[in-house]
Gaussian input, Z-matrix of N, CA and C with variables (Angstrom, degrees):
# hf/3-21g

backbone

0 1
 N
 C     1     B1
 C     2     B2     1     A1
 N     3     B3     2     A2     1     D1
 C     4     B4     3     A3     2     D2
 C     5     B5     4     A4     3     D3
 N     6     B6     5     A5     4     D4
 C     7     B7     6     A6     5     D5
 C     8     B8     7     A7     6     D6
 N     9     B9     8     A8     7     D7
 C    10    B10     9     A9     8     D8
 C    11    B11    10    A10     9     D9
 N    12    B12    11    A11    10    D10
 C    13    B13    12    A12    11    D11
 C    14    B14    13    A13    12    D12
 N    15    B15    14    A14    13    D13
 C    16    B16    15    A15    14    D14
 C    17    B17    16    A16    15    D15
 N    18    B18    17    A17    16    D16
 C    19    B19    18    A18    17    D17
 C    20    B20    19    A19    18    D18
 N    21    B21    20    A20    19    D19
 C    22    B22    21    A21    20    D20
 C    23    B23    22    A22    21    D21
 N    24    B24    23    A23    22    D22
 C    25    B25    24    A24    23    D23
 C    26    B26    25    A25    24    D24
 N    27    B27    26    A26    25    D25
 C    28    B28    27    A27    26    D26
 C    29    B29    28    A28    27    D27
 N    30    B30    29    A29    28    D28
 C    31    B31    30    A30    29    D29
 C    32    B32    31    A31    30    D30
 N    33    B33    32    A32    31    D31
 C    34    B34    33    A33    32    D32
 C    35    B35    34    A34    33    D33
 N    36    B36    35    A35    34    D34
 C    37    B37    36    A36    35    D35
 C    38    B38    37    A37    36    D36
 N    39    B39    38    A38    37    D37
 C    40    B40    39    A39    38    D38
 C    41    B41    40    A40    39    D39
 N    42    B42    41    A41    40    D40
 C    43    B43    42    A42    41    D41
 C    44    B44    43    A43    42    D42
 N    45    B45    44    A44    43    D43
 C    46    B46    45    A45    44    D44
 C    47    B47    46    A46    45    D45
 N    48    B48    47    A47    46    D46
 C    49    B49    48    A48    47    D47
 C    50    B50    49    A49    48    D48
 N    51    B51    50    A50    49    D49
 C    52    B52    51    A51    50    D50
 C    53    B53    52    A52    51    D51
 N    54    B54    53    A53    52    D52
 C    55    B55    54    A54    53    D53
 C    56    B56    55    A55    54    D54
 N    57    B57    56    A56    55    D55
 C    58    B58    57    A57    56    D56
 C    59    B59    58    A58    57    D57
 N    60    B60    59    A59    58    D58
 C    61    B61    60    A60    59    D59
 C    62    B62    61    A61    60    D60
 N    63    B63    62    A62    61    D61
 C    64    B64    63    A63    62    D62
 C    65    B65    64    A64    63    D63
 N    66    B66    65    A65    64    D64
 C    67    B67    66    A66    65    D65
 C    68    B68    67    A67    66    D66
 N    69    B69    68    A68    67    D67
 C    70    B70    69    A69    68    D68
 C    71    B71    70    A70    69    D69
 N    72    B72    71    A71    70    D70
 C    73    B73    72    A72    71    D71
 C    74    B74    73    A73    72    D72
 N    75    B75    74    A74    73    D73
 C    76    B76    75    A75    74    D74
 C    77    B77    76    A76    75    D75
 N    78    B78    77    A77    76    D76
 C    79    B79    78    A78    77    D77
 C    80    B80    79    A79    78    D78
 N    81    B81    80    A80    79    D79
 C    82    B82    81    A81    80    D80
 C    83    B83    82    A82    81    D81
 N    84    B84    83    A83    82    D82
 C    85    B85    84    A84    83    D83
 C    86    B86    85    A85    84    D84
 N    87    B87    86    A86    85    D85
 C    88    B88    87    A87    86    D86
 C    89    B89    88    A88    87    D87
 N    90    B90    89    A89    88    D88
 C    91    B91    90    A90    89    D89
 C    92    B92    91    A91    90    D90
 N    93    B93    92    A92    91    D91
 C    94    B94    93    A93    92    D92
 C    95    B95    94    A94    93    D93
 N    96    B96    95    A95    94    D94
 C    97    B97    96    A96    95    D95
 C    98    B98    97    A97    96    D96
 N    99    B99    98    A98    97    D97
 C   100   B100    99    A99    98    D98
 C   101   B101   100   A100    99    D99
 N   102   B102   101   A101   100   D100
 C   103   B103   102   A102   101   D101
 C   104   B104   103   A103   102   D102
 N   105   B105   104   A104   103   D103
 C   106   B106   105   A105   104   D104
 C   107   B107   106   A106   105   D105
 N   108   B108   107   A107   106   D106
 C   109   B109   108   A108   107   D107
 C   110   B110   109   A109   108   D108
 N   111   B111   110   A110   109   D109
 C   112   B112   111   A111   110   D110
 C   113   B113   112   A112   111   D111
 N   114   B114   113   A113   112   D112
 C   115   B115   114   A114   113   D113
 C   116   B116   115   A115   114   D114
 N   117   B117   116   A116   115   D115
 C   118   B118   117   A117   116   D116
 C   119   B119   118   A118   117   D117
 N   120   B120   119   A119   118   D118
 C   121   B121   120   A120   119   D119
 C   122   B122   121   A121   120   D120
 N   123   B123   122   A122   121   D121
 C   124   B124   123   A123   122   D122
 C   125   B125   124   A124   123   D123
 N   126   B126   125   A125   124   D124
 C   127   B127   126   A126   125   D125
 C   128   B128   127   A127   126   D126
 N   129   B129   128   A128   127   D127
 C   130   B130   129   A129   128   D128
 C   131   B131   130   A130   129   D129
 N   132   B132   131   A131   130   D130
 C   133   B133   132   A132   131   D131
 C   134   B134   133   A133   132   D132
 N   135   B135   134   A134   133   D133
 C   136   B136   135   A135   134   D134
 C   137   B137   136   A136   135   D135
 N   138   B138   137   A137   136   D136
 C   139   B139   138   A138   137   D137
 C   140   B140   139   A139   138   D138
 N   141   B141   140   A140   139   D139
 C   142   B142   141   A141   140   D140
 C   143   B143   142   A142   141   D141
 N   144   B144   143   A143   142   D142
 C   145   B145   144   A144   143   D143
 C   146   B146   145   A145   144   D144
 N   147   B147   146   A146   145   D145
 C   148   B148   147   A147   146   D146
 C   149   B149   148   A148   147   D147
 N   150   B150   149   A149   148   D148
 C   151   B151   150   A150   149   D149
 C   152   B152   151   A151   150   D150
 N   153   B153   152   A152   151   D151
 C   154   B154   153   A153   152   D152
 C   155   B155   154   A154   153   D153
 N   156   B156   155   A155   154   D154
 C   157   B157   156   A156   155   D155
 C   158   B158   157   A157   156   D156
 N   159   B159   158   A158   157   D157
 C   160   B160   159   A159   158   D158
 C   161   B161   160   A160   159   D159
 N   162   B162   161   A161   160   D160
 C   163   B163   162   A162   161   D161
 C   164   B164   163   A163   162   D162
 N   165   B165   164   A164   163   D163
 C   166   B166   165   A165   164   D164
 C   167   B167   166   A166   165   D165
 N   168   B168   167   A167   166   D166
 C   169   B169   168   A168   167   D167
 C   170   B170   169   A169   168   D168
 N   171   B171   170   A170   169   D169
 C   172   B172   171   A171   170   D170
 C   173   B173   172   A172   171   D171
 N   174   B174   173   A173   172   D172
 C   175   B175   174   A174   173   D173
 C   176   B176   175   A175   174   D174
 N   177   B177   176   A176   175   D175
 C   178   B178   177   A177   176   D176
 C   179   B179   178   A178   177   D177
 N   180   B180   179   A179   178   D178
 C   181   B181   180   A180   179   D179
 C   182   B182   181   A181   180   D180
 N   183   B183   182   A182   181   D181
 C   184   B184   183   A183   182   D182
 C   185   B185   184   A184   183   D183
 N   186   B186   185   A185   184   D184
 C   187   B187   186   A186   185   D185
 C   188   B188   187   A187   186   D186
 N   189   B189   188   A188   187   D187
 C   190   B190   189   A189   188   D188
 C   191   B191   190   A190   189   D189
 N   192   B192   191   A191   190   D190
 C   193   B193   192   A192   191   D191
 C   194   B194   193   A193   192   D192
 N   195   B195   194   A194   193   D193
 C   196   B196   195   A195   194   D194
 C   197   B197   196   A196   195   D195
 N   198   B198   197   A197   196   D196
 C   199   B199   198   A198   197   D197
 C   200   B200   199   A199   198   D198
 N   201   B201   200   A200   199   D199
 C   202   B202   201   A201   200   D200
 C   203   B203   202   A202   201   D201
 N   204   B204   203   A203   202   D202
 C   205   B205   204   A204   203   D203
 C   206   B206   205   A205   204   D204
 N   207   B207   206   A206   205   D205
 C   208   B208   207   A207   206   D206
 C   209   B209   208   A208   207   D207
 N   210   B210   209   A209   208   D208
 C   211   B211   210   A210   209   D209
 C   212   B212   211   A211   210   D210
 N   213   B213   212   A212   211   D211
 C   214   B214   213   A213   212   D212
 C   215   B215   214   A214   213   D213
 N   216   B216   215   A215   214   D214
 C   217   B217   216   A216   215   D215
 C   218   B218   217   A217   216   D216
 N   219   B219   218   A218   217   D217
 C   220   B220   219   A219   218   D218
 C   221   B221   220   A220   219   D219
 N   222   B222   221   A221   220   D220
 C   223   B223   222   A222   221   D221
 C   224   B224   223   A223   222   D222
 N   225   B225   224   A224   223   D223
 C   226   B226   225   A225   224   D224
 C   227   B227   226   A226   225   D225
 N   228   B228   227   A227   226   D226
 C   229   B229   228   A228   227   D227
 C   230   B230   229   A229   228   D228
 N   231   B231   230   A230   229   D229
 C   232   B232   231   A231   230   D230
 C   233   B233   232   A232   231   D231
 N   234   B234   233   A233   232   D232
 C   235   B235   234   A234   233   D233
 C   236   B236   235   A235   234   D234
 N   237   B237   236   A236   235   D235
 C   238   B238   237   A237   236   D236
 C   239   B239   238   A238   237   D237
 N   240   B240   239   A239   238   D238
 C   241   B241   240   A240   239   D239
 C   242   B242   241   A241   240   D240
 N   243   B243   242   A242   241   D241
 C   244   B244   243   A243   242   D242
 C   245   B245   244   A244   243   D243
 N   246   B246   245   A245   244   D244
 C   247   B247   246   A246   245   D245
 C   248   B248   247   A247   246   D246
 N   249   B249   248   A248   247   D247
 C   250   B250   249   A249   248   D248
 C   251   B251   250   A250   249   D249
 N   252   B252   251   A251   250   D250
 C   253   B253   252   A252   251   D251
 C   254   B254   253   A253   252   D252
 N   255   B255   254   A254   253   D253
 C   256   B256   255   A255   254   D254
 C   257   B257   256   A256   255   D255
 N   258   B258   257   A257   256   D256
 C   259   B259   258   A258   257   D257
 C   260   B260   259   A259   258   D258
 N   261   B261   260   A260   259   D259
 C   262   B262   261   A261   260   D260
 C   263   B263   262   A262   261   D261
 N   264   B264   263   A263   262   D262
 C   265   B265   264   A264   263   D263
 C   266   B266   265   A265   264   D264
 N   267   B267   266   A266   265   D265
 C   268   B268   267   A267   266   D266
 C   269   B269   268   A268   267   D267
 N   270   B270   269   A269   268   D268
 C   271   B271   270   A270   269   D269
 C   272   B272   271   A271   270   D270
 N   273   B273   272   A272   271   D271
 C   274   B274   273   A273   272   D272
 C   275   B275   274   A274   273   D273
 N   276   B276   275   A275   274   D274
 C   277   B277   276   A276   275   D275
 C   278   B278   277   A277   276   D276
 N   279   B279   278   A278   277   D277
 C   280   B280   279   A279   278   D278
 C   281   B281   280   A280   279   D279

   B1=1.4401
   B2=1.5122
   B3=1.2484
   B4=1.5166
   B5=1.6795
   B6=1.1288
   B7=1.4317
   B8=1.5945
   B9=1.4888
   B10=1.8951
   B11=1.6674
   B12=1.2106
   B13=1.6039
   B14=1.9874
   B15=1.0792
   B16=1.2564
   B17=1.3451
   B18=1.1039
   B19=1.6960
   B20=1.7951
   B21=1.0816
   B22=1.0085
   B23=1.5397
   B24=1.3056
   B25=1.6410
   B26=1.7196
   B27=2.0741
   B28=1.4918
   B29=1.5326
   B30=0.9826
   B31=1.3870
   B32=1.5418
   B33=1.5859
   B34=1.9222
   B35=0.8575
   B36=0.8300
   B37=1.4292
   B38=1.4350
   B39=0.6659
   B40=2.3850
   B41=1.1157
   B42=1.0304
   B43=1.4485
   B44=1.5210
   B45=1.3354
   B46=1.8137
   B47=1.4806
   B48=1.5988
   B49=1.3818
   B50=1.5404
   B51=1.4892
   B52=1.8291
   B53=1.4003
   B54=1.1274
   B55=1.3764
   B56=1.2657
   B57=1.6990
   B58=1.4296
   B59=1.9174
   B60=1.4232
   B61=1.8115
   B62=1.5276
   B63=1.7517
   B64=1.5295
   B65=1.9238
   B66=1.3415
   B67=1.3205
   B68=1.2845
   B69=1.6230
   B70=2.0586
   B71=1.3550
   B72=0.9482
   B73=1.5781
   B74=1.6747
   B75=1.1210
   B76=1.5734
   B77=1.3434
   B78=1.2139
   B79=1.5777
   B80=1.7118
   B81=1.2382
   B82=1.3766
   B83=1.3109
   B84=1.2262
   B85=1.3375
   B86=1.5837
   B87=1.0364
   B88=1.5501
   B89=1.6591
   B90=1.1495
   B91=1.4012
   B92=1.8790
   B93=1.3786
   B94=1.9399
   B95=1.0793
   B96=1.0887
   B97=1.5580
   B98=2.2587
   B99=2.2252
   B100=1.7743
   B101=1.0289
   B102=1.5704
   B103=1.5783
   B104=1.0458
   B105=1.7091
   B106=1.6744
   B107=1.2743
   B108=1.6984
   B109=1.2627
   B110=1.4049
   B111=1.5678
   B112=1.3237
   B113=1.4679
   B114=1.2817
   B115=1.4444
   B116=1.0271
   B117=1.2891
   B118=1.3753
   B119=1.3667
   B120=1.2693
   B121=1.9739
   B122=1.5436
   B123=1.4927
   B124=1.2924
   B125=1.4417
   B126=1.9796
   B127=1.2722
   B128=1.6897
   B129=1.5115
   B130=1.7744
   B131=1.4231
   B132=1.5436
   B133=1.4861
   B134=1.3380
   B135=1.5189
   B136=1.7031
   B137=1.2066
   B138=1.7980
   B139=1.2143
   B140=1.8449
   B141=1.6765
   B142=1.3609
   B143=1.2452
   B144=1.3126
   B145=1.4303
   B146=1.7691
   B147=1.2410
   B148=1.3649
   B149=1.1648
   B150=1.2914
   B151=1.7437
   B152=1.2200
   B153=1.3303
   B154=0.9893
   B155=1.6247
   B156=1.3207
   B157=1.5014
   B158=1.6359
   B159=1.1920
   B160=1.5388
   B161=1.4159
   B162=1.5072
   B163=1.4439
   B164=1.1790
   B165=1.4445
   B166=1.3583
   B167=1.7348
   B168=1.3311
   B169=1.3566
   B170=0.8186
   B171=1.2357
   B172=1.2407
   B173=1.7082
   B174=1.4276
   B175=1.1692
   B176=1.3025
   B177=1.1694
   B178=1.2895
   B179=1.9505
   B180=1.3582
   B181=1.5005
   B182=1.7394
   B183=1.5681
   B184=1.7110
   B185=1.4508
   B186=1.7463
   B187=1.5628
   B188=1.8168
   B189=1.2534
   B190=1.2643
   B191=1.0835
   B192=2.0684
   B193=1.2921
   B194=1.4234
   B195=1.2293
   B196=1.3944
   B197=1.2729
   B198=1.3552
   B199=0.9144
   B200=1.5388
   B201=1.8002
   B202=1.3631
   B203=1.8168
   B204=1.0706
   B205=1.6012
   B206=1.6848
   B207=1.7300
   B208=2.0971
   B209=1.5305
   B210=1.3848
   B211=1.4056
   B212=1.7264
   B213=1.5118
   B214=1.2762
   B215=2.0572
   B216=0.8894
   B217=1.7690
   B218=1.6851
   B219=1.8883
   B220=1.2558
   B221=1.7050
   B222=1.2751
   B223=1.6130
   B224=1.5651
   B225=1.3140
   B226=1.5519
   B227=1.3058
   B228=0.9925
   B229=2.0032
   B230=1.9837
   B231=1.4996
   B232=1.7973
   B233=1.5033
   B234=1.2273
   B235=1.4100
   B236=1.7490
   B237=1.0906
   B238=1.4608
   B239=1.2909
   B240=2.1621
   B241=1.1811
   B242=1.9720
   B243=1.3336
   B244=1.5229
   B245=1.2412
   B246=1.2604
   B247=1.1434
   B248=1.9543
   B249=1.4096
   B250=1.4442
   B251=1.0738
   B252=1.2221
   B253=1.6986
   B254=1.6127
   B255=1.4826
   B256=1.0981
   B257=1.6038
   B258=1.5217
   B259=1.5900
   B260=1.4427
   B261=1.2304
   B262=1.4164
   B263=1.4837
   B264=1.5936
   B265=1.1763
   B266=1.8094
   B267=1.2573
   B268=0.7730
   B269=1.4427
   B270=1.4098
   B271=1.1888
   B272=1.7171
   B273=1.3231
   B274=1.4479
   B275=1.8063
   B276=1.3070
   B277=1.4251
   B278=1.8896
   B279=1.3253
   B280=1.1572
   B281=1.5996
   A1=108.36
   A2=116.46
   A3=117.57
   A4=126.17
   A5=99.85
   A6=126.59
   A7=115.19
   A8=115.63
   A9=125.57
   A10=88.52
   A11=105.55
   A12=110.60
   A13=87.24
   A14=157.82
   A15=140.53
   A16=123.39
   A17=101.44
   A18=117.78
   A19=94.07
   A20=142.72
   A21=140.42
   A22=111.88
   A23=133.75
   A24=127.87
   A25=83.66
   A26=92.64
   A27=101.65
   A28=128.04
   A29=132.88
   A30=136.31
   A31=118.57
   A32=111.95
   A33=102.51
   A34=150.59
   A35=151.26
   A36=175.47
   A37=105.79
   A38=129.86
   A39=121.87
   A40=105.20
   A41=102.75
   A42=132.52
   A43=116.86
   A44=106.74
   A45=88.26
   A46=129.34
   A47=110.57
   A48=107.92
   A49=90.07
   A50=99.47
   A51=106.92
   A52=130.01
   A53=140.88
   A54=135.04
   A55=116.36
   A56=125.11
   A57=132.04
   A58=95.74
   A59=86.14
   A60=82.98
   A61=103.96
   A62=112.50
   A63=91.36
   A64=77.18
   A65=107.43
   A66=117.37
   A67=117.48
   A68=106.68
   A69=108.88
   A70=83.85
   A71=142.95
   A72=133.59
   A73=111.54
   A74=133.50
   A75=126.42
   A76=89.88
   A77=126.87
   A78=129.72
   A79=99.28
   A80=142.69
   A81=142.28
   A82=89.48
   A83=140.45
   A84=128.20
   A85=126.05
   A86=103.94
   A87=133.62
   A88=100.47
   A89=112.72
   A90=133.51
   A91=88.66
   A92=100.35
   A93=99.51
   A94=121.42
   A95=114.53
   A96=136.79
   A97=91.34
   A98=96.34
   A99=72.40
   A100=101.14
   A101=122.40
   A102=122.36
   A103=112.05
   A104=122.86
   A105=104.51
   A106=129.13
   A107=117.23
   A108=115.54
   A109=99.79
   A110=145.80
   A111=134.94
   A112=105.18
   A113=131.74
   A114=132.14
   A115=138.86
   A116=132.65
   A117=115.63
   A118=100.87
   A119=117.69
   A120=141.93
   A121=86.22
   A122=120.34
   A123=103.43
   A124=142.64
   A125=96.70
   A126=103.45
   A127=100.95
   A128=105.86
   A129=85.52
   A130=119.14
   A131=105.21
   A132=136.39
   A133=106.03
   A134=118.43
   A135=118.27
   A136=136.97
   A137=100.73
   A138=122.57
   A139=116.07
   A140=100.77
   A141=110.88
   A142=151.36
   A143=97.27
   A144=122.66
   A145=113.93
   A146=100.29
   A147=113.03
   A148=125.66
   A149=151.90
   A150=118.54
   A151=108.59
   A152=150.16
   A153=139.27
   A154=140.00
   A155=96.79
   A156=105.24
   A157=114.56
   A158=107.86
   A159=104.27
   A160=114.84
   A161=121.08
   A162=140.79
   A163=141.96
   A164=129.40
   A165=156.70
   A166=91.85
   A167=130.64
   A168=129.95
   A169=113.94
   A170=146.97
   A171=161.00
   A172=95.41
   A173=130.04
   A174=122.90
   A175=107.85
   A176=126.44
   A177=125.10
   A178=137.00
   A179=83.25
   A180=98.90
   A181=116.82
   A182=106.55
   A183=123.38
   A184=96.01
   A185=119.60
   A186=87.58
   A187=110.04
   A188=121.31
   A189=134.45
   A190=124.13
   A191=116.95
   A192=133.24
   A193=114.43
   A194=121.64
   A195=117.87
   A196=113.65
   A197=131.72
   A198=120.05
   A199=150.83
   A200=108.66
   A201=128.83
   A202=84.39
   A203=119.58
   A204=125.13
   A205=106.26
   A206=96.98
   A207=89.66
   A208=90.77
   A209=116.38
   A210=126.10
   A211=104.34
   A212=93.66
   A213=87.19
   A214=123.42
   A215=94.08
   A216=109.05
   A217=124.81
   A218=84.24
   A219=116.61
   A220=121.67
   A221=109.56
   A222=117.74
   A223=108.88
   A224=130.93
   A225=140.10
   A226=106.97
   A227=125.68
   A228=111.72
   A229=106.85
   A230=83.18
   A231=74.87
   A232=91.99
   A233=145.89
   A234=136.20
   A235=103.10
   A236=132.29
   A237=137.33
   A238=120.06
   A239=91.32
   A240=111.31
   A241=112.42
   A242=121.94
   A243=115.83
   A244=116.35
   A245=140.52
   A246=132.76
   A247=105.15
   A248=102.35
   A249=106.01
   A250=123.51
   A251=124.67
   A252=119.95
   A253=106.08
   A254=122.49
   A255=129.78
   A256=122.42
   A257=124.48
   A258=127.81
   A259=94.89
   A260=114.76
   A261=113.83
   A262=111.93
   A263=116.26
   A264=104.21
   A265=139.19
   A266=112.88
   A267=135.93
   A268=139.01
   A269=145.13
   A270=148.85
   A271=116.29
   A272=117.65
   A273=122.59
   A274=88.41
   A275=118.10
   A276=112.94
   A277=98.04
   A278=111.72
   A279=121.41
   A280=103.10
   D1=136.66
   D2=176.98
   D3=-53.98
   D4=-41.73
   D5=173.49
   D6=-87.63
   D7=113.54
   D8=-174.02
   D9=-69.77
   D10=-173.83
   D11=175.45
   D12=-107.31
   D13=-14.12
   D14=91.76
   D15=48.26
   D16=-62.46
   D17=-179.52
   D18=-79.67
   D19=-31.91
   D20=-155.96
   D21=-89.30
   D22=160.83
   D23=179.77
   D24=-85.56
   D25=149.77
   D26=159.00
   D27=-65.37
   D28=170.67
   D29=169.90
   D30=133.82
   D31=11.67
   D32=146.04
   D33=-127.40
   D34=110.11
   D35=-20.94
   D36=-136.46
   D37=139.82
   D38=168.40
   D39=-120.47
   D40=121.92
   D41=170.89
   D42=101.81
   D43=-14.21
   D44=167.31
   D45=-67.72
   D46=150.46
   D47=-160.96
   D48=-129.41
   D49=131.66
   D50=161.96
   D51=-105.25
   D52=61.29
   D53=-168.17
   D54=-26.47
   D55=109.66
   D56=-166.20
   D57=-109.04
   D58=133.88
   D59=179.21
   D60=-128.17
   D61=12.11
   D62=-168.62
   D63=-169.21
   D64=149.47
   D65=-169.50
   D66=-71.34
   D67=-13.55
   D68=169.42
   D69=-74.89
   D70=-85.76
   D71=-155.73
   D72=-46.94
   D73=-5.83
   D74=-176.96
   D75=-106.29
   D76=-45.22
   D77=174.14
   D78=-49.97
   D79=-62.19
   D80=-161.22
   D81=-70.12
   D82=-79.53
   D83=177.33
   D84=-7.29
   D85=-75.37
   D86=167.31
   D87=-31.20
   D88=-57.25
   D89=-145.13
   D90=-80.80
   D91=-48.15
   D92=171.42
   D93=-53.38
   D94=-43.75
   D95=-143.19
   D96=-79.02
   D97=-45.03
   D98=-174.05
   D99=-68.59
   D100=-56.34
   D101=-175.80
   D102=-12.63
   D103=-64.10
   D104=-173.76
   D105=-76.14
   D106=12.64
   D107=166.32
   D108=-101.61
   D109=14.37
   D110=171.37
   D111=88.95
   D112=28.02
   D113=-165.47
   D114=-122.92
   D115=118.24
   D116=-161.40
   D117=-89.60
   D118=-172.32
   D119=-169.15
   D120=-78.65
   D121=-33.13
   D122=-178.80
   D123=-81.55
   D124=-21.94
   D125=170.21
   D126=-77.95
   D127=-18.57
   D128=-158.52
   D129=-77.52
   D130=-9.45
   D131=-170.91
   D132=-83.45
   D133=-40.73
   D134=151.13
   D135=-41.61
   D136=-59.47
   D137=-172.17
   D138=-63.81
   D139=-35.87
   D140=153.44
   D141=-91.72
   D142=19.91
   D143=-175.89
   D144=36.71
   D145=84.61
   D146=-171.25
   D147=179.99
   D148=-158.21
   D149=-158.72
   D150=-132.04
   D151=134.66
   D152=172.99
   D153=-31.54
   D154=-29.69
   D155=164.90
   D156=-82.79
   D157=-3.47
   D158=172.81
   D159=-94.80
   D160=-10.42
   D161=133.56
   D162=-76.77
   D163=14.35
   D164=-173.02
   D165=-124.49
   D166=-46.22
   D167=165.32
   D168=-69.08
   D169=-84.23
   D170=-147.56
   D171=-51.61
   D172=-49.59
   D173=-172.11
   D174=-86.21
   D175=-30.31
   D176=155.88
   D177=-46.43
   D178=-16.11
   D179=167.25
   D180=89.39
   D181=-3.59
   D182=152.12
   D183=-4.20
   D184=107.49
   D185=170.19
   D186=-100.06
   D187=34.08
   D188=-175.10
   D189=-116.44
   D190=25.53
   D191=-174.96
   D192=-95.02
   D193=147.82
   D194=-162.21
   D195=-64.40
   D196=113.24
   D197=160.48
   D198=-2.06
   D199=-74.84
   D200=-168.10
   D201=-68.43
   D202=-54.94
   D203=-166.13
   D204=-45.57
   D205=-33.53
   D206=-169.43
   D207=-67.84
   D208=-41.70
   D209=-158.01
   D210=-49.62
   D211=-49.80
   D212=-172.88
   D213=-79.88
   D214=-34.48
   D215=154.39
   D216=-14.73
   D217=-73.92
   D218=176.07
   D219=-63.74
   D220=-29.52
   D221=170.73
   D222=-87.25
   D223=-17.58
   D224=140.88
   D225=-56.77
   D226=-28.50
   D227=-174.85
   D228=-103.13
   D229=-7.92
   D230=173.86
   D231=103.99
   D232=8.85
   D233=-149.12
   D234=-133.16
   D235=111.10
   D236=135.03
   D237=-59.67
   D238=162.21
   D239=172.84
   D240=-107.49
   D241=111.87
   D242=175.27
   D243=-91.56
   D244=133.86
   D245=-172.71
   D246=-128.12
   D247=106.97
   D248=179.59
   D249=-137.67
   D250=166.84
   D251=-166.19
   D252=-74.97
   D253=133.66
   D254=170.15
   D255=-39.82
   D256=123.72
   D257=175.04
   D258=-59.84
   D259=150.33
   D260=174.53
   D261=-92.73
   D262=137.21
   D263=-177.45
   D264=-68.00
   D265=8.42
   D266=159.94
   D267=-124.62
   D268=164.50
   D269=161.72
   D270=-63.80
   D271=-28.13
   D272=-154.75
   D273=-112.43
   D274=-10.01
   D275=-170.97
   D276=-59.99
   D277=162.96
   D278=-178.57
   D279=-85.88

């Protein structure tokens, strides 16, 4: 991404983790994450070179948003993707 998160004011958190299972919840994420830099959809749509309606979706939970684009968004807001095997919900699970 052209833009470091650098460019961005401090204020989130490292190391908290949200388990996202559905694209309204990666959208709300997203959606915290500008807020706590003071930002609207419009600067963030600048800052990521990309259009405002692709930030009006994306937080909206659109689950038909481009991929590489959240990726890159999300590494502008300070935010990764982890991908790990599910805890099982139980103790007795196999």
């Amino acid at each position: 991404m052209a833009f470091a998160a650098q460019h961005l004011p401090p204020g989130h958190s490292a190391g908290a983790e949200t388990p996202i299972r559905s694209s309204i919840e990666l959208g709300a994420v997203i959606r915290d994450q500008r807020k706590r830099f003071s930002l609207t959809q419009l600067d963030l749509a600048g800052l990521g070179n990309t259009g405002n309606r692709f930030i009006v979706d994306l937080e909206n939970g659109k689950p038909t948003v481009q991929l590489q684009k959240v990726l890159d968004l999300m590494d502008l807001l300070g935010l990764e993707v982890l991908v790990r095997t599910k805890a099982s919900r139980s103790a007795s699970a196999p």
